[in-house]
C-alpha positions as CSV (number, residue, x, y, z in Angstrom):
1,X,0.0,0.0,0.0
2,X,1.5,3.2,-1.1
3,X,2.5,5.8,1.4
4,X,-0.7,8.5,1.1
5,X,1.0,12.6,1.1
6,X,-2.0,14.6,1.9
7,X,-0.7,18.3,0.5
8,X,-3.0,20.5,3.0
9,X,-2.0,18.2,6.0
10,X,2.0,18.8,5.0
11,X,1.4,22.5,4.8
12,X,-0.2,23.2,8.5
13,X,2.2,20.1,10.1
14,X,4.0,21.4,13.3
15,X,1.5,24.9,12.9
16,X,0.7,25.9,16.5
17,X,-3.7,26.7,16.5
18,X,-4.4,28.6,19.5
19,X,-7.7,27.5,21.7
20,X,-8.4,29.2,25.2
21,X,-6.0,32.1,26.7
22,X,-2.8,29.9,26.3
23,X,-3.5,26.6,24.6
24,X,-2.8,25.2,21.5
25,X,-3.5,22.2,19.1
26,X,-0.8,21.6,16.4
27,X,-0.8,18.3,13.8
28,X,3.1,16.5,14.2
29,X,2.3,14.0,11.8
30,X,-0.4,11.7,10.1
31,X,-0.8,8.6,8.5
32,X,-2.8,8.0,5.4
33,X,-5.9,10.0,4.6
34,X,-9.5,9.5,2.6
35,X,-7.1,8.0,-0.2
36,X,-5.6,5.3,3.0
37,X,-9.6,4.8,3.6
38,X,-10.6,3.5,-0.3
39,X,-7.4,1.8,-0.3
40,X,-7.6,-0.1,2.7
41,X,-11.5,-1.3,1.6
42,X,-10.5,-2.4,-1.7
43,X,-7.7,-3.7,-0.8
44,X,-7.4,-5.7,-4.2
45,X,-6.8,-2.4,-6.1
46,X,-4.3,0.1,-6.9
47,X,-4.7,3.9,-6.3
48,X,-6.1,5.6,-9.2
49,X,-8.4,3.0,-10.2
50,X,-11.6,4.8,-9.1
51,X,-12.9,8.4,-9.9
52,X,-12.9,11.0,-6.8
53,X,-17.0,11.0,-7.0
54,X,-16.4,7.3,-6.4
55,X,-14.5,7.4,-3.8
56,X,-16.4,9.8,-1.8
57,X,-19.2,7.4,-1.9
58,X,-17.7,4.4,-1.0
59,X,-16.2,6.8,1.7
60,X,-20.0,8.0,2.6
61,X,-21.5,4.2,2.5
62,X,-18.3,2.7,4.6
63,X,-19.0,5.5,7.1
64,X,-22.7,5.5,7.2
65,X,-23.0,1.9,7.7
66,X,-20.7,1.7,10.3
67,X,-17.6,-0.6,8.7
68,X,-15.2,0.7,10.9
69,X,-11.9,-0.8,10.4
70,X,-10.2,1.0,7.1
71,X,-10.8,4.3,9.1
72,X,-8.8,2.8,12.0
73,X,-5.9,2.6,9.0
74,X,-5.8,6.7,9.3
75,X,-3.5,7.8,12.3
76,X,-3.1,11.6,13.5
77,X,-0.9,12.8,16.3
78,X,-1.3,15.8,18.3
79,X,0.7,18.3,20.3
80,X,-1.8,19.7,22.6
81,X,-1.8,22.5,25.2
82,X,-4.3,22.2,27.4
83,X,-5.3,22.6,31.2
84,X,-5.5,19.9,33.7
85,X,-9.1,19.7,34.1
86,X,-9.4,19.5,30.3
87,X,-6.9,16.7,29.9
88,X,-8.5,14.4,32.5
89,X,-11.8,15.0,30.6
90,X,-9.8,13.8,27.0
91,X,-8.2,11.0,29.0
92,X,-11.7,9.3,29.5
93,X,-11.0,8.0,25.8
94,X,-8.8,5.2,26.5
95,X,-8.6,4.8,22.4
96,X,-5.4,7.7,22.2
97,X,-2.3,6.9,22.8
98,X,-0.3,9.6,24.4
99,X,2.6,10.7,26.4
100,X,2.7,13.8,28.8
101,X,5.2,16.5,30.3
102,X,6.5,14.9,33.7
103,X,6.1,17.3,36.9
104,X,8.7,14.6,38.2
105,X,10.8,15.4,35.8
106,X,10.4,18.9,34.7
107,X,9.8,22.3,36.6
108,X,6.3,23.1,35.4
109,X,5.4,26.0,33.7
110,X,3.4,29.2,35.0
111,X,0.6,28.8,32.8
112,X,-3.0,29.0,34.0
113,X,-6.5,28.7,32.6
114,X,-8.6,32.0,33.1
115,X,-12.1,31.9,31.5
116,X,-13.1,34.8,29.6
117,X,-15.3,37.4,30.6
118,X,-18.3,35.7,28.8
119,X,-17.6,32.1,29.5
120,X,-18.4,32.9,33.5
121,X,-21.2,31.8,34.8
122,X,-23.3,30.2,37.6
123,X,-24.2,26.8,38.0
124,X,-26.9,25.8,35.4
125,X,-30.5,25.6,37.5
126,X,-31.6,21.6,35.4
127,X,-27.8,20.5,34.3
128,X,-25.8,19.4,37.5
129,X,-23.0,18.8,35.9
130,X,-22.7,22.1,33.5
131,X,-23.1,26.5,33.7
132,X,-25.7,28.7,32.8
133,X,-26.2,30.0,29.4
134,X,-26.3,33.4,31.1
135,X,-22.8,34.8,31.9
136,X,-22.2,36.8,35.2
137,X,-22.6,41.0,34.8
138,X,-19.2,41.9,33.5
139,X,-18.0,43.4,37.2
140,X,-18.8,40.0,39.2
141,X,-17.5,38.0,36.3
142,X,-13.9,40.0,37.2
143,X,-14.4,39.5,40.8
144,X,-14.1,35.7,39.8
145,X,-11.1,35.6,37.2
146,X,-9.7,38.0,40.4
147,X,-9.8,35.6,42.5
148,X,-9.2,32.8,40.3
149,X,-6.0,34.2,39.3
150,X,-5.0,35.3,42.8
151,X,-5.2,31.5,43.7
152,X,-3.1,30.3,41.0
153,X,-0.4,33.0,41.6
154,X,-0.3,31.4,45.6
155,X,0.0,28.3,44.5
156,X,2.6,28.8,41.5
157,X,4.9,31.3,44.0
158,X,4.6,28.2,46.7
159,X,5.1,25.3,44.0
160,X,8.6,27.4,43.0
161,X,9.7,28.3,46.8
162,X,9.2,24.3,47.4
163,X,11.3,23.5,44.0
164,X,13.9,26.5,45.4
165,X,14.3,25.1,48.4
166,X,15.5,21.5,47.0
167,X,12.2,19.2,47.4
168,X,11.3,17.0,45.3
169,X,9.6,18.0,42.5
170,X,7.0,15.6,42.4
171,X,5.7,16.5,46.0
172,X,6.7,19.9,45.2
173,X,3.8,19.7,42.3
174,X,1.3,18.3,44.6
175,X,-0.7,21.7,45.3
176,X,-0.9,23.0,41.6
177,X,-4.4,23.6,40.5
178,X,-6.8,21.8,37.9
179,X,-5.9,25.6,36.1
180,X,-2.4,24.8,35.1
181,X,-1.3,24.1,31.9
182,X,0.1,20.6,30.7
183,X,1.5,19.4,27.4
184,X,1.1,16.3,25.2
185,X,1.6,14.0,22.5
186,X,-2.0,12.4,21.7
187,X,-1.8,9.5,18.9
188,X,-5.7,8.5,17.7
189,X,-7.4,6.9,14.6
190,X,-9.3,8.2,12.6
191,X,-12.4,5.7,13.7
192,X,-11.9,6.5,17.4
193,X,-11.0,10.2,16.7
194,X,-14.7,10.6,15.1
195,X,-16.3,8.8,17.8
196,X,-14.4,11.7,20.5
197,X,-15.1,14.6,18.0
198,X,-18.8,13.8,18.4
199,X,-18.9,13.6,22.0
200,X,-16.8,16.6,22.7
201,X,-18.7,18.6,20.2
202,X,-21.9,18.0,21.3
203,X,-23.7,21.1,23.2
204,X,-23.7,19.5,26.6
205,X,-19.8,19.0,27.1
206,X,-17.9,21.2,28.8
207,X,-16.9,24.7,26.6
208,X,-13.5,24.3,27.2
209,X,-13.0,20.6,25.5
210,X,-15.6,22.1,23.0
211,X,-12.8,24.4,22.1
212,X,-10.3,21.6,21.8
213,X,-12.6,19.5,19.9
214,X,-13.3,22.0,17.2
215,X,-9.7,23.1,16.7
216,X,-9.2,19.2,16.0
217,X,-12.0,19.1,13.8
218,X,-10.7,21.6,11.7
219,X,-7.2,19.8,11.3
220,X,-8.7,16.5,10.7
221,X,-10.3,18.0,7.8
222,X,-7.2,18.9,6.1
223,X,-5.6,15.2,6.8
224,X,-8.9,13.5,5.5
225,X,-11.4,16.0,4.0
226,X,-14.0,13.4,2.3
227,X,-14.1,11.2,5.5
228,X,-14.7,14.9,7.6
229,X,-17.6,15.3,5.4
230,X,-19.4,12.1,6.1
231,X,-18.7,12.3,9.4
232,X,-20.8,15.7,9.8
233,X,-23.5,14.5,7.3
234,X,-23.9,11.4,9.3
235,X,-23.1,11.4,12.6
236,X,-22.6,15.0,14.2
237,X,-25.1,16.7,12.5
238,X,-27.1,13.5,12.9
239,X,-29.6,12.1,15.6
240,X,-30.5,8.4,16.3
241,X,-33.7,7.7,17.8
242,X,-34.8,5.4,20.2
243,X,-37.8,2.6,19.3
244,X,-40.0,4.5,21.4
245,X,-39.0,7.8,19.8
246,X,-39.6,6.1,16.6
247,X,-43.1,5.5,17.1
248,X,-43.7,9.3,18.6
249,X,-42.0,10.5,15.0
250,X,-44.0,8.1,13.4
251,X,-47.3,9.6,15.3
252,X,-46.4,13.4,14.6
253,X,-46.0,12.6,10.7
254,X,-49.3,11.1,10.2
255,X,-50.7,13.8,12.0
256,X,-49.3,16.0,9.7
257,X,-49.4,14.3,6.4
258,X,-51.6,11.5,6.6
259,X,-48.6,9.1,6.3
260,X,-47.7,9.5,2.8
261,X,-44.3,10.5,3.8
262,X,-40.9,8.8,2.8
263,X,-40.2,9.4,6.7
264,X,-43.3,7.9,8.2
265,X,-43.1,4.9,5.6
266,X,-39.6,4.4,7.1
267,X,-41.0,4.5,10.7
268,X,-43.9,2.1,10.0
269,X,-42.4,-0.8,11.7
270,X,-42.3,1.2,14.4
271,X,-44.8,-0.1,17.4
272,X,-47.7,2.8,18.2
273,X,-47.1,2.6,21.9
274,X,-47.9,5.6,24.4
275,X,-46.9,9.4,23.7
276,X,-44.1,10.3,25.3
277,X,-44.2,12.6,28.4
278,X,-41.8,14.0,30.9
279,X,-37.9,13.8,30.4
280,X,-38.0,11.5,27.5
281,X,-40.7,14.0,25.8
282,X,-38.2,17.1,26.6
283,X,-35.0,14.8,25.2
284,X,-37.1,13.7,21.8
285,X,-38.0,17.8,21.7
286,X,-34.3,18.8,22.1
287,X,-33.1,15.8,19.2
288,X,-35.7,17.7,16.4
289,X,-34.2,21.2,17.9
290,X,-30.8,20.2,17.4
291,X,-31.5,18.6,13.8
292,X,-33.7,22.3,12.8
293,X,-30.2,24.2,13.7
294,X,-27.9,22.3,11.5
């Protein structure tokens, strides 16, 4: 299989793409791209021996019906920037394979997370694990990244006078905050890459990973444009529905169009079951939101 040179990967490889106040995302190297896709799922032919329009739909039906593996043949690998609280997030996909800066090792850096103005906010009211959508008024919103930064400048100036004073640097470390900056090399497929692109993109992660997810997003699609596309058609600007969401899809389109629909046609099977109510109503109402926005 012939090595695959992807021209708008080479020209951003080792280009630093800011996200946050001091993070960054930047490519260090790739293997393969759409063209490592086709090849790898027609394995019996040469390059060259199907048209681009071709290979964008083999691309589209490989991806859409979930064959997996000749998108595990695409490999990127990162050099992120990122804060603490934001790596342990990314480190939840056990897929990557990565290396990170040592605090043993290595006096760390006096780099800190501060939100923005606009990204401050108070603890969402229905979402226990996420912010309001409405930031703090601009004076309390300082009187936070105040005292956030005030707290990180403490810890940093006792971190160093520990390092100064000969400890160890890996109990010297142990006080640094979520806040602080760290550094690695993440290694992911393209397969497992999509299926952490959709999770961290979706509206209820956190902002922050959000940030780092997008920023990826946008590199990806330089190493494998064709394979980017699908993935948006199909899965992130997508929605599955559950059986039971099914049959309340089914319910709405006959109320609306007697049935006749390609859509209701393709939810027949569907069984009529009871309306859906409470929290499964309001998830089934977000799902046609989301889909209306893309």
């Amino acid at each position: 299989m012939a090595h695959c040179i992807v021209e708008e990967a080479e020209a951003i490889l080792d280009r630093e793409f800011p996200v946050l106040d001091k993070g960054f995302v930047r490519l260090v190297d790739y293997l393969g791209g759409d063209e490592r896709v086709v090849q790898a799922a027609r394995v019996s032919y040469g390059a060259g021996t199907k048209s681009y329009r071709e290979d964008a739909a083999l691309i589209d039906y490989l991806l859409r019906n979930e064959h997996t593996s000749p998108f595990e043949q695409v490999v990127l690998a990162f050099h992120i920037k990122l804060p603490i609280f934001v790596a342990r997030q990314m480190i939840r996909h056990r897929t990557a394979r990565l290396n990170e800066i040592s605090g043993r090792y290595s006096v760390m850096k006096d780099d800190f997370y501060v939100p923005a103005l606009e990204d401050v906010a108070l603890q969402s009211s229905d979402n226990k694990q996420g912010r309001s959508e409405e930031p703090l008024a601009p004076e309390a919103a300082e009187a936070v990244r105040d005292l956030l930064s005030l707290g990180q400048k403490e810890a940093y100036d006792d971190y160093m006078r520990l390092v100064n004073q000969g400890l160890a640097r890996e109990l010297a470390r142990i006080n640094l905050p979520l806040s602080l900056y760290t550094e690695w090399y993440w290694q992911m497929d393209l397969h497992n890459l999509f299926h952490f692109l959709k999770l961290r993109l979706d509206a209820h992660a956190q902002k922050e990973i959000r940030a780092y997810a997008q920023v990826m997003l946008e590199i990806t699609r330089k190493v494998a444009p064709r394979c980017c596309e699908s993935f948006e058609r199909h899965i992130l600007g997508g929605v599955r529905f559950s059986k039971e969401e099914l049959a309340e899809l089914k319910r709405r389109l006959e109320r609306g169009g007697g049935g006749a629909s390609a859509a209701a046609d393709e939810a027949a099977s569907a069984p009529a079951g009871e309306p859906l109510t409470g929290k499964a109503l309001e998830r089934f109402e977000e799902k046609l939101r989301s889909g209306r926005q893309l």
